[in-house]
C-alpha positions in Angstrom: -21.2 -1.1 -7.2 -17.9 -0.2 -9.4 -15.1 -2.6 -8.8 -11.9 -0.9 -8.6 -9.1 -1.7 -10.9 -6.4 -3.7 -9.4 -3.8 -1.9 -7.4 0.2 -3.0 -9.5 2.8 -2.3 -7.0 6.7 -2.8 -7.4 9.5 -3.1 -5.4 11.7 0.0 -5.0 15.0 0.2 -5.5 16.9 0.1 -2.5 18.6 3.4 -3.4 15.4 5.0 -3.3 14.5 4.6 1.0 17.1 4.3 3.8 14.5 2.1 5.6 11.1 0.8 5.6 8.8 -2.0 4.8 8.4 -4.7 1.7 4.6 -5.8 1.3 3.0 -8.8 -0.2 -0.8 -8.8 -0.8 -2.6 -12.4 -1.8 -6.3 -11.5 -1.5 -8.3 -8.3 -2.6 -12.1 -8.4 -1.2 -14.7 -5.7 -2.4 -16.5 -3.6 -0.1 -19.3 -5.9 -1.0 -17.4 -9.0 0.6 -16.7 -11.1 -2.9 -12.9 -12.1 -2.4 -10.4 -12.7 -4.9 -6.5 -14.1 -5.1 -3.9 -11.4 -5.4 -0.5 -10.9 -6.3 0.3 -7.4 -5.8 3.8 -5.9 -4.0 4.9 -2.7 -2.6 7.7 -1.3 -0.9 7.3 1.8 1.4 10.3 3.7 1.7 11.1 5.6 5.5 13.8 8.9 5.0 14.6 11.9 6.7 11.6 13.6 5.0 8.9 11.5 5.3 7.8 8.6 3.7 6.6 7.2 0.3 5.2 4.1 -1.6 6.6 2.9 -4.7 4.0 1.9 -7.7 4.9 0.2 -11.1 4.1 2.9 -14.1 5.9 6.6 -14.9 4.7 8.0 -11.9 7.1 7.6 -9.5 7.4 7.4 -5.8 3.8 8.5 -4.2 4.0 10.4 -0.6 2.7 8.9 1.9 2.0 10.3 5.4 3.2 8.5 8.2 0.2 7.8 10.5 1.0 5.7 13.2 3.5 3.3 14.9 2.8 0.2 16.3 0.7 -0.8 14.2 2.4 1.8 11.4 0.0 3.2 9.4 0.5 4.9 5.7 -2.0 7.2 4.2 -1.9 8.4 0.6 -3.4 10.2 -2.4 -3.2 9.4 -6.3 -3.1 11.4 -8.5 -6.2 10.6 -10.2 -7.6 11.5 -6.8 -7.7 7.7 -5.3 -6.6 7.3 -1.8 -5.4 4.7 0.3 -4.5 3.4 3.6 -1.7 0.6 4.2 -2.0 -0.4 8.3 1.0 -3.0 9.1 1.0 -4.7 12.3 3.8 -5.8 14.6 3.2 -9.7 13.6 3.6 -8.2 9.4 0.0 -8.4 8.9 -1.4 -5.9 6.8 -4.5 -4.5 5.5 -4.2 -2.0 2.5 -7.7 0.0 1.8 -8.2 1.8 -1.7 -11.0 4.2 -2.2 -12.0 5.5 -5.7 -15.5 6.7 -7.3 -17.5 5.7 -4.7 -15.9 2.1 -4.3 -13.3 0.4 -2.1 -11.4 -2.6 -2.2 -9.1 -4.1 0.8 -6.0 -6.2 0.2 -4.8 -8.6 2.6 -1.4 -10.1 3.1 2.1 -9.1 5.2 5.1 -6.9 5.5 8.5 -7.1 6.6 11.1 -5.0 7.7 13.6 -3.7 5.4 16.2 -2.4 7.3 
């Protein structure tokens, strides 16, 4: 199976999102089950218009759909076609679920609030 490239996020600036969450993931597991350490950040920025995630590089914010609350739930779509899932839970755990070229990868770690 492919191993996906790991996933670089950054932290937004606070400009950027009236509200929303600040991630930390520590461990990345293939869909195969071998684990690895992680040190990979995101911020997910809540507005009037919807949601989006903010990733290091030129590309910008990404959209992300809103899926769920309690546990929130954020799905969204690269532009090199990659999709993802982010699923925060009300005690900040998260799961984060990339999919690309037949593989997937999960990240684990936690969220908080940023209010």
């Amino acid at each position: 199976m492919r191993a996906l490239a790991p996933i670089l996020l950054v932290l937004a600036s606070p400009a950027l999102a009236e509200t929303g969450f600040r991630c930390s993931f520590t461990v990345t597991c293939a869909a195969a089950g071998d684990c690895a350490p992680a040190d990979l950040r995101a911020e997910i920025g809540l507005d009037e218009d919807g949601s989006a995630l903010f990733f290091a590089g030129d590309a910008g914010p990404v959209p992300a759909l809103r899926l769920a609350s309690g546990p929130d739930g954020f799905a969204y779509r690269l532009d090199n076609g990659a999709t993802g899932l982010i699923t925060i839970h009300a005690d900040g755990t998260a799961l984060s679920s990339r999919h690309a070229d037949g593989a997937a990868a999960t990240l684990f770690g936690t969220c908080e609030d940023v209010p």
